[in-house]
C-alpha positions as a Markdown table, in Angstrom:
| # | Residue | x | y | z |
|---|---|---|---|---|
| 1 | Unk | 8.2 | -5.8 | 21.1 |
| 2 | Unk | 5.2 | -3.4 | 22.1 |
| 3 | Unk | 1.3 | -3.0 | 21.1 |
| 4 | Unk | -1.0 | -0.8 | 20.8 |
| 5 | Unk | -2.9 | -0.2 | 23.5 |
| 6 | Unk | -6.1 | 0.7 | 22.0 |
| 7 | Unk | -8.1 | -1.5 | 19.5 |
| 8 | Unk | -9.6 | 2.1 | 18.2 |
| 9 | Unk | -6.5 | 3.3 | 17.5 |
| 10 | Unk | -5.2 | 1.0 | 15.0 |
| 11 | Unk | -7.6 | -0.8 | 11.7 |
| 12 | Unk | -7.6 | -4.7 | 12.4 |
| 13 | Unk | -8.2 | -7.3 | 15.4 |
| 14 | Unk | -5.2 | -9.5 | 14.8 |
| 15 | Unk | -2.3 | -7.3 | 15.1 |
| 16 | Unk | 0.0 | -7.1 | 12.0 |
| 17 | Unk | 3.7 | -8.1 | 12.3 |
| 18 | Unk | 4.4 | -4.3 | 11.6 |
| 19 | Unk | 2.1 | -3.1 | 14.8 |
| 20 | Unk | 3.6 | -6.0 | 16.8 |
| 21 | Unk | 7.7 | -5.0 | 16.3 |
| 22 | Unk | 7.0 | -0.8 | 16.2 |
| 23 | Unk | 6.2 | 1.7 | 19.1 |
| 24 | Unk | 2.7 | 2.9 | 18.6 |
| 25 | Unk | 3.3 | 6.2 | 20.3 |
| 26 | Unk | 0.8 | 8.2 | 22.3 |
| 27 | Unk | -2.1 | 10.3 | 20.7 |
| 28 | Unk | -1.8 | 13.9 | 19.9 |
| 29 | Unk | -5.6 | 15.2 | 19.3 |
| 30 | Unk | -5.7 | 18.5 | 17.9 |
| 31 | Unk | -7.2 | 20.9 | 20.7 |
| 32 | Unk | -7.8 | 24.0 | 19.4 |
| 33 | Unk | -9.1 | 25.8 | 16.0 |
| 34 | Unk | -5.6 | 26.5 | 13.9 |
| 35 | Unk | -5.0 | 27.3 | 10.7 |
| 36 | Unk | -2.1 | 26.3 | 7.7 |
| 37 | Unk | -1.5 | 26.3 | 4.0 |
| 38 | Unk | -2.8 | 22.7 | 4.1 |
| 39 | Unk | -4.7 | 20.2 | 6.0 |
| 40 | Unk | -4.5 | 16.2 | 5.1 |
| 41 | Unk | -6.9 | 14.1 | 6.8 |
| 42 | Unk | -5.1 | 10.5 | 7.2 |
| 43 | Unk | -2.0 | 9.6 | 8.5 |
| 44 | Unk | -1.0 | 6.9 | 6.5 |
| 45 | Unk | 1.8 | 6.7 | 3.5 |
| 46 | Unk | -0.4 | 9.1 | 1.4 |
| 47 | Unk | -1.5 | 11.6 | 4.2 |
| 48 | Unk | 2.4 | 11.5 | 5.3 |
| 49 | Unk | 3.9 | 11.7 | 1.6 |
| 50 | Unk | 1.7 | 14.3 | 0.4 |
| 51 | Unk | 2.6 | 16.4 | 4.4 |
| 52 | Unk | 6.5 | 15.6 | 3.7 |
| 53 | Unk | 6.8 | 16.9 | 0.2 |
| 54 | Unk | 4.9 | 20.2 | 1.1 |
| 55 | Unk | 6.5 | 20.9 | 4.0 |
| 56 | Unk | 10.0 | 20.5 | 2.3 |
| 57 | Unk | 8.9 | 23.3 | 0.2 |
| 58 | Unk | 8.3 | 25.6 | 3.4 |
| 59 | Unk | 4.4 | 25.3 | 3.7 |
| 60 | Unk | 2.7 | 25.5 | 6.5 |
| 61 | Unk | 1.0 | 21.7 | 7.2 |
| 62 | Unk | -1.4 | 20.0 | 9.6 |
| 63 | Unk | -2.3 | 16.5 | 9.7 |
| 64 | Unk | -5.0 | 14.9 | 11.3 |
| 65 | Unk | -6.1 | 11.5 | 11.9 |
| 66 | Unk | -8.7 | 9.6 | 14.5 |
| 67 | Unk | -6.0 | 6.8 | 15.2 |
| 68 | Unk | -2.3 | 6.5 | 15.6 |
| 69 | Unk | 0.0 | 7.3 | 12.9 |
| 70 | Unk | -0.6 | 4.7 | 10.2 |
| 71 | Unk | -2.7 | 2.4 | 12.1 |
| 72 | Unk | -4.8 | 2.3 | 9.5 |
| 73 | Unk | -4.5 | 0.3 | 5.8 |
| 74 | Unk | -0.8 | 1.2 | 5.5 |
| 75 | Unk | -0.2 | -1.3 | 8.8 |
| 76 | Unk | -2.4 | -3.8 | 7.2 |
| 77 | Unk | 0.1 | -3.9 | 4.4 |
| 78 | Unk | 2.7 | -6.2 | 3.4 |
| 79 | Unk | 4.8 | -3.2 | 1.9 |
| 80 | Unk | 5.7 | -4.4 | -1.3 |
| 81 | Unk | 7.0 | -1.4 | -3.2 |
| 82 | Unk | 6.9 | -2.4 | -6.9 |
| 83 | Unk | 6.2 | -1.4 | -10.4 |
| 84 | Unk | 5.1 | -5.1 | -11.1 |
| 85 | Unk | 1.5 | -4.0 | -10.7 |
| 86 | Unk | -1.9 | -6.0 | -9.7 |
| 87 | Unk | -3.5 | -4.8 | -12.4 |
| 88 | Unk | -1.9 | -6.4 | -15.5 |
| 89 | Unk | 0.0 | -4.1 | -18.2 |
| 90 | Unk | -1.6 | -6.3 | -20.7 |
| 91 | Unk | -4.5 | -5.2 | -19.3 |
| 92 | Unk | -3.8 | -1.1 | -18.5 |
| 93 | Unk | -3.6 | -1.1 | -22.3 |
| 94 | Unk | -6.8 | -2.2 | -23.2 |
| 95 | Unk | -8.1 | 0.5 | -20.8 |
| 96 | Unk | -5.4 | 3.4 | -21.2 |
| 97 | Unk | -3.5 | 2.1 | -24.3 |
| 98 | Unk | 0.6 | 1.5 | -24.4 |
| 99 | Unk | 0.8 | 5.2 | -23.3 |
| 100 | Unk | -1.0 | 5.0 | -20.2 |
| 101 | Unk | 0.5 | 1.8 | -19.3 |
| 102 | Unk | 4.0 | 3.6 | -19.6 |
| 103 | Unk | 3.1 | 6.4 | -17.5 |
| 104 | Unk | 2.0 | 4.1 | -14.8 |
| 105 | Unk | 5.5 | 2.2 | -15.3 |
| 106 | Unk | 6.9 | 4.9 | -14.9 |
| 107 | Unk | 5.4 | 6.7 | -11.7 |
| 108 | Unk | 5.4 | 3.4 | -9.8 |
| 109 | Unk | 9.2 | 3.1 | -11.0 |
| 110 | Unk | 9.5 | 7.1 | -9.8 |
| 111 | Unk | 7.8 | 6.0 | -6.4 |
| 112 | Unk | 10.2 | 3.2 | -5.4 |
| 113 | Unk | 13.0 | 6.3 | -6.2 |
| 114 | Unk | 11.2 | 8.5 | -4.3 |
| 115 | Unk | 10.8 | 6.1 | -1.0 |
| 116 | Unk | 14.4 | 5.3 | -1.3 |
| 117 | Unk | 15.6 | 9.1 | -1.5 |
| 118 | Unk | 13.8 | 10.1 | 1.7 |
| 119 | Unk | 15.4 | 6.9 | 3.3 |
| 120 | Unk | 18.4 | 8.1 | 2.8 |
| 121 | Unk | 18.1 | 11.7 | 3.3 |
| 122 | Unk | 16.2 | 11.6 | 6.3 |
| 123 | Unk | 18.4 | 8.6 | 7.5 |
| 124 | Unk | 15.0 | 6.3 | 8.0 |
| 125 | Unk | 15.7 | 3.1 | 9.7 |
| 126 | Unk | 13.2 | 0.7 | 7.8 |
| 127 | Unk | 14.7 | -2.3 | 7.1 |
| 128 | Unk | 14.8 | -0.9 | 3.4 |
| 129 | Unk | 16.4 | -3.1 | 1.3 |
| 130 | Unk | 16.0 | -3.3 | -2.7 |
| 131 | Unk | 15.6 | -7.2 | -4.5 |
| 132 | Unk | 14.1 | -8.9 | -7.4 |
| 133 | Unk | 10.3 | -9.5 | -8.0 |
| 134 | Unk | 9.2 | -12.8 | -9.2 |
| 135 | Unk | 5.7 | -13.3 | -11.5 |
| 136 | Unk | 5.0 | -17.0 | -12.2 |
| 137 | Unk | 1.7 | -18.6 | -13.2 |
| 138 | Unk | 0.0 | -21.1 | -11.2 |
| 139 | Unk | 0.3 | -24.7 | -11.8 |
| 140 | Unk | -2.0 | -26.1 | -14.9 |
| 141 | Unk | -2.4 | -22.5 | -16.7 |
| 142 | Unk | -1.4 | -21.7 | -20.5 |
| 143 | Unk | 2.1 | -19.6 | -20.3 |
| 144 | Unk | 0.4 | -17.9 | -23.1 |
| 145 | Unk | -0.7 | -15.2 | -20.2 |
| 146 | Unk | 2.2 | -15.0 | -19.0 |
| 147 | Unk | 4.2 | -14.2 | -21.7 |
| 148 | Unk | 1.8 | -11.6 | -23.0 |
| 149 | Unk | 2.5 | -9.8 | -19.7 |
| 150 | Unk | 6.1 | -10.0 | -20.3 |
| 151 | Unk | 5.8 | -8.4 | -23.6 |
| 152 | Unk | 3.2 | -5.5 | -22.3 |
| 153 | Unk | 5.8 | -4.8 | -19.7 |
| 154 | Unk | 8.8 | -4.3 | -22.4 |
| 155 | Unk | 6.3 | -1.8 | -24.1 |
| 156 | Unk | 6.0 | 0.2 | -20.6 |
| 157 | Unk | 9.6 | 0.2 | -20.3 |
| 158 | Unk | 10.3 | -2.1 | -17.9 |
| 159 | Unk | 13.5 | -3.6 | -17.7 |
| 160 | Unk | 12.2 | -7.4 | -16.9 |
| 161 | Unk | 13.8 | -10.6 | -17.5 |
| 162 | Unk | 12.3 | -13.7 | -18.7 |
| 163 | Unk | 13.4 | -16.1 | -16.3 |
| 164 | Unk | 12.9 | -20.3 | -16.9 |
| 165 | Unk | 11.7 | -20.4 | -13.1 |
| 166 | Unk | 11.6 | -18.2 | -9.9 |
| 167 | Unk | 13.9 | -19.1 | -7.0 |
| 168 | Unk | 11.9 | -21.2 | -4.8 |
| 169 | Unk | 14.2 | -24.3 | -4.4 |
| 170 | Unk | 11.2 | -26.5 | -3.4 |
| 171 | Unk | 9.1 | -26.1 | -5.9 |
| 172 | Unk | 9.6 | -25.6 | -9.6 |
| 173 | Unk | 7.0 | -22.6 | -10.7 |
| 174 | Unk | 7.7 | -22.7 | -14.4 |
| 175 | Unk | 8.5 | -19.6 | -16.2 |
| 176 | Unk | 8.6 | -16.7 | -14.6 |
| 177 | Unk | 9.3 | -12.5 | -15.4 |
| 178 | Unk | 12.0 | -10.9 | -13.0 |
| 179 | Unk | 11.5 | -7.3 | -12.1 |
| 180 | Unk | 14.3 | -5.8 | -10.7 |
| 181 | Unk | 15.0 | -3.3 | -8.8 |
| 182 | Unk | 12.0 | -3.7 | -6.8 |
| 183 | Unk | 11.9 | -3.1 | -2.9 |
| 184 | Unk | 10.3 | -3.3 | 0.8 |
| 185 | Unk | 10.6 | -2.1 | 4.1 |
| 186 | Unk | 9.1 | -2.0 | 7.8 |
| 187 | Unk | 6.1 | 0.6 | 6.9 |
| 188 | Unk | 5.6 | 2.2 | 10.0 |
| 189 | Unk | 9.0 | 2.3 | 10.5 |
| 190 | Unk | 9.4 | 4.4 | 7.6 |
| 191 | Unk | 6.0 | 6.3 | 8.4 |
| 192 | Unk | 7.5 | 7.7 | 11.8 |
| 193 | Unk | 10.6 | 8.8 | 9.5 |
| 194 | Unk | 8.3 | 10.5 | 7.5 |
| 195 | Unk | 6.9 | 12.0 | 10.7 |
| 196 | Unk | 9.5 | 13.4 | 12.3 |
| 197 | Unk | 10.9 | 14.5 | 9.3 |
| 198 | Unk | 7.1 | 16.7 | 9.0 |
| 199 | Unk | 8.0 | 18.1 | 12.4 |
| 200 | Unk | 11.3 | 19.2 | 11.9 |
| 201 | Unk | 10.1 | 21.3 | 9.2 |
| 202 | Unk | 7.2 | 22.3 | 11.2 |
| 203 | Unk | 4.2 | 20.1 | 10.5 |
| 204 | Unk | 1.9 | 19.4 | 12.9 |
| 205 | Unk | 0.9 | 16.3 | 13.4 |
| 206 | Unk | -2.8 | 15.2 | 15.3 |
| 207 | Unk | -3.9 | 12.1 | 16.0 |
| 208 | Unk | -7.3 | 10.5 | 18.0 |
| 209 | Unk | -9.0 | 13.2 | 16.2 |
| 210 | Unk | -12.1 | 12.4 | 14.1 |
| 211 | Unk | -13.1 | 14.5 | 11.2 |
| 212 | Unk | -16.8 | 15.0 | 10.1 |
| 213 | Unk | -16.7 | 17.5 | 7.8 |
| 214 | Unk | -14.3 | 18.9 | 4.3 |
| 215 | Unk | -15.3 | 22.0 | 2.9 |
| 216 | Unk | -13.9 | 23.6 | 0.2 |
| 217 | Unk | -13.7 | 26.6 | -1.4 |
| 218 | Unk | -12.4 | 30.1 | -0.2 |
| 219 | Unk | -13.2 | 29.4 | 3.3 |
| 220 | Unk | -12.0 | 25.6 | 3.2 |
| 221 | Unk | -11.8 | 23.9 | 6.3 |
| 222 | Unk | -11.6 | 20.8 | 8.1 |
| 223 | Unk | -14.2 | 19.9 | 11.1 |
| 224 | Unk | -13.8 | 17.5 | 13.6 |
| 225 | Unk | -16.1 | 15.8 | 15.6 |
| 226 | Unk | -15.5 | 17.8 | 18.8 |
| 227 | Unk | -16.2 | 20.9 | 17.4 |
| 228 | Unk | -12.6 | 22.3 | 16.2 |
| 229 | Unk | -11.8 | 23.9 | 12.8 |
| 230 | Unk | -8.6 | 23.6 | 11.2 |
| 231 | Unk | -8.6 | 26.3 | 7.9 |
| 232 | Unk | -6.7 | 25.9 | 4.8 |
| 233 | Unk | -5.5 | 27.0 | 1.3 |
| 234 | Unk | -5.5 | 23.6 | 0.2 |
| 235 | Unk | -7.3 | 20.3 | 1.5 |
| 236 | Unk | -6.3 | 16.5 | 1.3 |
| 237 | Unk | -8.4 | 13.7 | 1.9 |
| 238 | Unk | -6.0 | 10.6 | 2.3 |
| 239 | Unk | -8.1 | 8.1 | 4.2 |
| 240 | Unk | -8.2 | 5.1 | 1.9 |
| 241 | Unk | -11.4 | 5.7 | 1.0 |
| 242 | Unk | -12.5 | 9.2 | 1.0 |
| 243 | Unk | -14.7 | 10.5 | 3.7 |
| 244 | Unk | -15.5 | 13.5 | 2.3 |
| 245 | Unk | -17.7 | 12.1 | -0.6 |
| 246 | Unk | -20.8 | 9.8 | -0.3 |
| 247 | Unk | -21.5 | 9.2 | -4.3 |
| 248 | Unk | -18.9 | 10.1 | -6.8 |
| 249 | Unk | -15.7 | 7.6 | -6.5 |
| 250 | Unk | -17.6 | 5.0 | -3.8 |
| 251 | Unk | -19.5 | 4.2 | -7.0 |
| 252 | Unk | -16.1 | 4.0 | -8.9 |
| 253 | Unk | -14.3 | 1.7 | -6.6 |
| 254 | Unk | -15.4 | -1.4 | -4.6 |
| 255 | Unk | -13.4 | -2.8 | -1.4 |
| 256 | Unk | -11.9 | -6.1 | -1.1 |
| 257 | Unk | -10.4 | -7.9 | 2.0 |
| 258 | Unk | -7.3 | -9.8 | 1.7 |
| 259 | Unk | -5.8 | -12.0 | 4.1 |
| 260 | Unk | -2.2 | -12.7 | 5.5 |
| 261 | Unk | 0.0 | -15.2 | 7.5 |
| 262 | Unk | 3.3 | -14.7 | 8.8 |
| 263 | Unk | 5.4 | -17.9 | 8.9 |
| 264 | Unk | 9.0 | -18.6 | 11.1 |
| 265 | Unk | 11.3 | -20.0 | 8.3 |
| 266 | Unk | 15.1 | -20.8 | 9.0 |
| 267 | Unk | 17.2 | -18.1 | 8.2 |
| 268 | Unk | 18.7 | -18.2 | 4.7 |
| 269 | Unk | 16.6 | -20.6 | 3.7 |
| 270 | Unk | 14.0 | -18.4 | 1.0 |
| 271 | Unk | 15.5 | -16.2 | -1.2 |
| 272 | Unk | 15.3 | -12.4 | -0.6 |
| 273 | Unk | 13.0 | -11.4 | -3.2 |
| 274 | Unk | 9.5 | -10.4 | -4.5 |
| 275 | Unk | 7.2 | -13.5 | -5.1 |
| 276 | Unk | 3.7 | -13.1 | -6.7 |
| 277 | Unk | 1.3 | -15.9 | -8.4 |
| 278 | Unk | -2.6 | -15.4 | -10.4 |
| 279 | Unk | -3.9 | -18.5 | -8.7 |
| 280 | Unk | -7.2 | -17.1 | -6.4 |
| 281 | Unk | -6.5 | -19.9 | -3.9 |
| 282 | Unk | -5.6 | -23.7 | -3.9 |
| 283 | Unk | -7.5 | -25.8 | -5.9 |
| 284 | Unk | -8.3 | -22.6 | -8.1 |
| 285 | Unk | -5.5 | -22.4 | -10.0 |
| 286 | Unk | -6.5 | -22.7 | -13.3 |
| 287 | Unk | -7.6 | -19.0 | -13.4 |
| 288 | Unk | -6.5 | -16.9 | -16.1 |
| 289 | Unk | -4.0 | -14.3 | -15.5 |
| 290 | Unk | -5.3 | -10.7 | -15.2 |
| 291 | Unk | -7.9 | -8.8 | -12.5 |
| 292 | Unk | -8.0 | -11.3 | -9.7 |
| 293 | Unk | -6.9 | -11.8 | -6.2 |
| 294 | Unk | -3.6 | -13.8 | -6.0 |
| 295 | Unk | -0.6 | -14.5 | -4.0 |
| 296 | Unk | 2.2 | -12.4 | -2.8 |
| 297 | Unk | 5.0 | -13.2 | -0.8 |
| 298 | Unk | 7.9 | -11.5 | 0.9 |
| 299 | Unk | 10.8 | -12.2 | 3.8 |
| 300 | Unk | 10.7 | -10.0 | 6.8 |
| 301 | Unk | 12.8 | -9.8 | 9.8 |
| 302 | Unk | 12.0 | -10.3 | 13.2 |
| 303 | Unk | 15.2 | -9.6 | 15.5 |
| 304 | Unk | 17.3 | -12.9 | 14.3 |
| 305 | Unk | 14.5 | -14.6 | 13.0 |
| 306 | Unk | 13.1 | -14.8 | 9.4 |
| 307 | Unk | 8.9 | -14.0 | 8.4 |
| 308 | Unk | 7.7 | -15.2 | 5.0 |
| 309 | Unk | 4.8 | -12.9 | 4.6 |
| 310 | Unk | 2.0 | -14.2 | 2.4 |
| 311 | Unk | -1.2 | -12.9 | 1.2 |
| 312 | Unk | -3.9 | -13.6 | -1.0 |
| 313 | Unk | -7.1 | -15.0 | -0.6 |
| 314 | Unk | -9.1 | -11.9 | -1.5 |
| 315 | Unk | -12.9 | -11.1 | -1.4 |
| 316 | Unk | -15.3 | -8.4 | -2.0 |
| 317 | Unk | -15.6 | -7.4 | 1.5 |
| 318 | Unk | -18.9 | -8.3 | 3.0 |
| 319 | Unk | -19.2 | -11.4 | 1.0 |
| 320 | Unk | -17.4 | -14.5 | 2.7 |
| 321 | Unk | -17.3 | -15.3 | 5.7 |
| 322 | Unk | -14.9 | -18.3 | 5.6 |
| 323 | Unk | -12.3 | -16.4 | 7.2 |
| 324 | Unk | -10.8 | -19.5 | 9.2 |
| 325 | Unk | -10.9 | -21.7 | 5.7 |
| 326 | Unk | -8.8 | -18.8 | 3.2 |
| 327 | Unk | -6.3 | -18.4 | 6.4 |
| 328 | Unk | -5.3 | -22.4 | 6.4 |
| 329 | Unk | -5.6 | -22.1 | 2.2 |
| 330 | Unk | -2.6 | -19.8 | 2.9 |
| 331 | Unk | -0.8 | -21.9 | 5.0 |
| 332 | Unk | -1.2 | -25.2 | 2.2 |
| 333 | Unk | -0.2 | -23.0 | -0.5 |
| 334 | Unk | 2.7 | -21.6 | 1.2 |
| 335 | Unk | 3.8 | -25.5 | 2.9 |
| 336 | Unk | 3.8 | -26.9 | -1.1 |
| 337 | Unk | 6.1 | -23.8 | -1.7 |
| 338 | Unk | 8.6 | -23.6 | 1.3 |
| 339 | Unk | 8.5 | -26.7 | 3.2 |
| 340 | Unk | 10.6 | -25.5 | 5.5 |
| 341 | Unk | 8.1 | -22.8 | 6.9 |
| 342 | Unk | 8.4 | -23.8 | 10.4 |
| 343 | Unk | 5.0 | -22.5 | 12.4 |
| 344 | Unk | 2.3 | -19.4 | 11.6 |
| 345 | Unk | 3.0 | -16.2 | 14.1 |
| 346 | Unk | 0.7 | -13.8 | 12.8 |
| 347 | Unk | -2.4 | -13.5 | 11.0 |
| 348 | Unk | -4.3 | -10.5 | 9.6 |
| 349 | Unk | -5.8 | -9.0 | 7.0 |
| 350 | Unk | -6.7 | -5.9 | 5.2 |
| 351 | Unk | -8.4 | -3.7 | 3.0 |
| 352 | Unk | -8.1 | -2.9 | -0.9 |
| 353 | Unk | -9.9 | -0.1 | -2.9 |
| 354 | Unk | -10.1 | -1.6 | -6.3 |
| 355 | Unk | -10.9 | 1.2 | -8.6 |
| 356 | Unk | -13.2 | 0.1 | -12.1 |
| 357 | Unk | -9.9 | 1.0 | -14.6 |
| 358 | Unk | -7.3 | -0.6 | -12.9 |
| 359 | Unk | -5.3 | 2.5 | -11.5 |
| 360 | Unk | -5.9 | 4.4 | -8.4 |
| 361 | Unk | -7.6 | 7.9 | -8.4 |
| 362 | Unk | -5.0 | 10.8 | -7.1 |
| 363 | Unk | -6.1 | 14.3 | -7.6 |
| 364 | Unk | -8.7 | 17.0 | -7.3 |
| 365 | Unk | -11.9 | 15.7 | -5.7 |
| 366 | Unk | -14.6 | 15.1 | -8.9 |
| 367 | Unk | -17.2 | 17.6 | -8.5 |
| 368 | Unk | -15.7 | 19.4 | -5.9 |
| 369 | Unk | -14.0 | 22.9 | -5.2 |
| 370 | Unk | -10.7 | 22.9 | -7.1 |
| 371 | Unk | -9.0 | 22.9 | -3.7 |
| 372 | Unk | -10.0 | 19.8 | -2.6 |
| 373 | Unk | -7.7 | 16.9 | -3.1 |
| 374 | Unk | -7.9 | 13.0 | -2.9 |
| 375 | Unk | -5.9 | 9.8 | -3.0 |
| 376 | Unk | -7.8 | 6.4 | -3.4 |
| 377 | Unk | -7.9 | 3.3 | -5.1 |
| 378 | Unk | -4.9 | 1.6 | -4.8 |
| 379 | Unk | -5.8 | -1.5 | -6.2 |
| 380 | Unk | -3.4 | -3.8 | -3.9 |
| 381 | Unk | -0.6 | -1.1 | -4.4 |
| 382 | Unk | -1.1 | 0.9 | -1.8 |
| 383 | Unk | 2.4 | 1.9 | -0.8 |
| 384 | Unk | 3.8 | 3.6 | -4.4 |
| 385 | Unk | 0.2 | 5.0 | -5.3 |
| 386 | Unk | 0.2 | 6.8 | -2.1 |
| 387 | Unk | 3.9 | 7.6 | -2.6 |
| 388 | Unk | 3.2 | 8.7 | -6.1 |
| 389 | Unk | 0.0 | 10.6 | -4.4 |
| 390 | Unk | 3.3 | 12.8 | -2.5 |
| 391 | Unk | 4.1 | 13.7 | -5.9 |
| 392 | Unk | 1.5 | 14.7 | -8.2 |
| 393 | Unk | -0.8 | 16.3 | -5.4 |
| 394 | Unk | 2.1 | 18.9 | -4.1 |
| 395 | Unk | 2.7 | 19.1 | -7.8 |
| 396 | Unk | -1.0 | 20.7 | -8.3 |
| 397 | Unk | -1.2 | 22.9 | -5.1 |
| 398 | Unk | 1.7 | 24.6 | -6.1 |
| 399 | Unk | 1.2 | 24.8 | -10.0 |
C-alpha cells in the first residue's frame, strides 16, 4: 500500500481508500514554454478523457495540473459509473422535458460504454467489473415517488426492473428499481491507464504546475504561475470548477460536501451491486424523493478483504460543521443495513458541483472565445459527466 507524500498534492486530509491502495507517482511540472493543438488544465477523469480521445485522433495534447494525476475530486469519489442519475428523471423532465431526459439516458448509458471500451483496449487493470444498481426509498415514505421515477426512467429508455426489494439480506427496503448494466472501478487505477495510454500517443502530461491564467482567442494560451506559456488551437478547462471564470457558471452552480466511510465486511457477505436511498440522513427519512443529498453504497476490494463504501450526508459546503456527527450518522445507517460491517477503515469526503438544472455544464466557455472549453457541474456524477465531457468536447474541436 503507498501514500502520497504531499498533502498539496492530493484534494482531502483523510486519505481516500483509492489514494491509500494506488502509487501516487512523482510530479512532472512543466518547465519550459511549449506549444500543442490543445491544452487541458486538470488531470482528473475529464482533463484525461477529453486528452485520451484527442490524442487517439493524432493531436498534439498537453495536460497540466498543480497536483498529481487525479488527486483531486475524481480520488474523492466513490466511482459509481451509472445512468441511475442524482438528479431524478422525473425531475430532468420538468426542466428539459422527456427529450432531454432521454438524451441524458442516453449519454450516461454511452459513458459507462465508453469507460468499458478503453478498459479493454488499453488493457486497464481497474478492478472494472459491471453489476446491478439498486433505488429504494427510505423507510416511512409514500412509494408514490418511487414509482414515478420508475415510470420517467421507461420514458428515457432505460431498461429498469421493478424489483419488490433490493438485495440487502438484513434489512428489507421495500420496493426498489434495478438498473442494470451499471458499473465501478478503482478510479485512479483507471486514470493512470488513461495516462499512459496519452503518452503512448504522445501527450504530455505536467503535474505540480499551477495555472493562473486561460486566454482565448487566436493567440490562446495557458499561463502558469511560474511564468511559462503553453499555446494552443483549442483550450480545456477541466478543474471541477472552472478557474478560468469568476462570474458566469459559479453563479450557476453551488458546491456541496459529501462524506464517506469505508467499512471491513466479510467477504461474500453484501451483494455485488449498486445501492442508493433519498433519505438526507437518519432520522430524516421522511424526505421526498428528488434533489437531495442521499445514500450510496458500493463493495470494493482491498487485497482479500471486502470495503462497503458509503456516502451521503451532504451539505452546502461552508455550512455545517458537524463533521464528526454526519460521519457516525454513516456508520448507524450503514450497521441497520449490513450488520455484519465489521469496523470503519477510512473516512473522507468530497466535493460536488450541483448545477441549478440538474445536468452538468460540458462545452464552450459562456461568454468566452469559441475556443475555450469547459467541463463542470457534475451533480454527484462525476465519473460519466466527465467521461461523457471526452466525448462531446473532442466532438466540437474537431467539428
Amino acid at each position: 500500500m503507498t501514500t502520497p507524500v504531499n498533502q498539496a498534492e492530493r484534494a482531502g486530509e483523510n486519505l481516500s481508500l483509492w489514494e491509500a491502495t494506488s502509487d501516487a507517482g512523482q510530479l512532472n511540472p512543466l518547465r519550459e514554454n511549449t506549444r500543442a493543438d490543445l491544452c487541458v488544465v486538470g488531470a482528473g477523469i475529464a482533463g484525461l478523457s477529453v486528452a485520451y480521445t484527442l490524442v487517439r485522433e493524432g493531436r498534439s495534447v498537453v495536460v497540466i495540473d498543480d497536483g498529481l494525476i487525479g488527486r483531486g475530486m475524481t480520488g474523492r469519489t466513490t466511482a459509481h459509473i451509472v445512468n441511475a442519475l442524482d438528479d431524478r428523471y422525473y425531475e430532468l423532465e420538468k426542466l428539459h422535458g422527456e427529450e432531454g431526459a432521454r438524451r441524458a439516458a442516453e449519454s450516461h448509458t454511452a459513458a459507462i460504454n465508453f469507460v468499458e471500451k478503453v478498459v479493454q483496449e488499453e488493457k486497464v487493470d481497474c478492478q472494472f467489473e459491471r453489476l446491478d444498481g439498486y433505488l429504494f426509498k427510505p423507510p416511512n415514505e409514500p412509494g408514490e415517488n418511487l414509482r414515478q421515477e420508475y415510470e420517467a426512467c421507461l420514458r428515457a429508455g432505460l431498461s429498469v426492473e421493478w424489483e419488490e426489494r433490493a438485495p440487502i439480506e438484513a434489512f428489507d427496503t421495500g420496493p426498489a428499481i434495478r438498473f442494470p448494466n451499471q458499473a465501478q472501478f478503482h478510479p485512479l487505477h483507471y486514470l493512470r491507464g488513461l495516462a499512459r495510454a496519452i503518452e503512448r500517443g504522445g501527450g504530455r502530461i505536467y503535474t505540480g504546475t499551477r495555472v493562473l491564467e486561460v486566454e482565448g482567442g487566436e493567440d490562446a494560451h495557458v499561463t502558469t504561475q511560474d511564468g511559462h506559456t503553453v499555446h494552443a488551437g483549442s483550450l480545456v478547462v477541466a478543474s471541477n470548477t472552472p478557474i478560468n471564470d469568476r462570474f458566469v457558471m459559479h453563479t450557476k452552480q453551488a458546491p456541496y460536501t459529501t462524506y464517506v466511510i469505508g467499512v471491513r465486511v466479510p467477504k461474500g457477505m453484501v451483494t455485488r451491486a449498486l445501492f442508493w436511498d433519498t433519505a438526507e440522513h437518519a432520522g430524516q427519512e421522511d424526505k421526498a424523493i428528488g434533489m437531495v443529498p442521499y445514500h450510496y453504497v458500493r463493495l470494493a476490494n482491498e487485497g482479500d478483504e471486502e470495503i462497503l463504501i458509503v456516502g451521503g450526508e451532504d451539505h452546502k459546503t461552508g455550512q455545517a460543521e458537524d463533521f464528526e456527527q454526519r460521519y457516525q450518522r454513516l456508520e448507524d445507517w450503514t450497521s441497520l443495513r449490513w450488520p455484519s460491517a465489521i469496523g470503519v477503515v477510512f473516512r473522507w469526503s468530497g466535493q460536488v458541483m450541483e448545477p441549478v438544472d440538474g445536468l452538468g455544464y460540458i462545452g464552450r466557455n459562456p461568454l468566452d472565445k469559441e475556443n475555450v472549453y469547459i467541463s463542470t457541474g457534475d451533480s454527484g456524477n462525476g465519473i460519466t459527466h466527465g467521461t461523457i465531457a471526452g466525448i462531446l468536447i473532442p466532438d466540437l474541436i474537431l467539428g
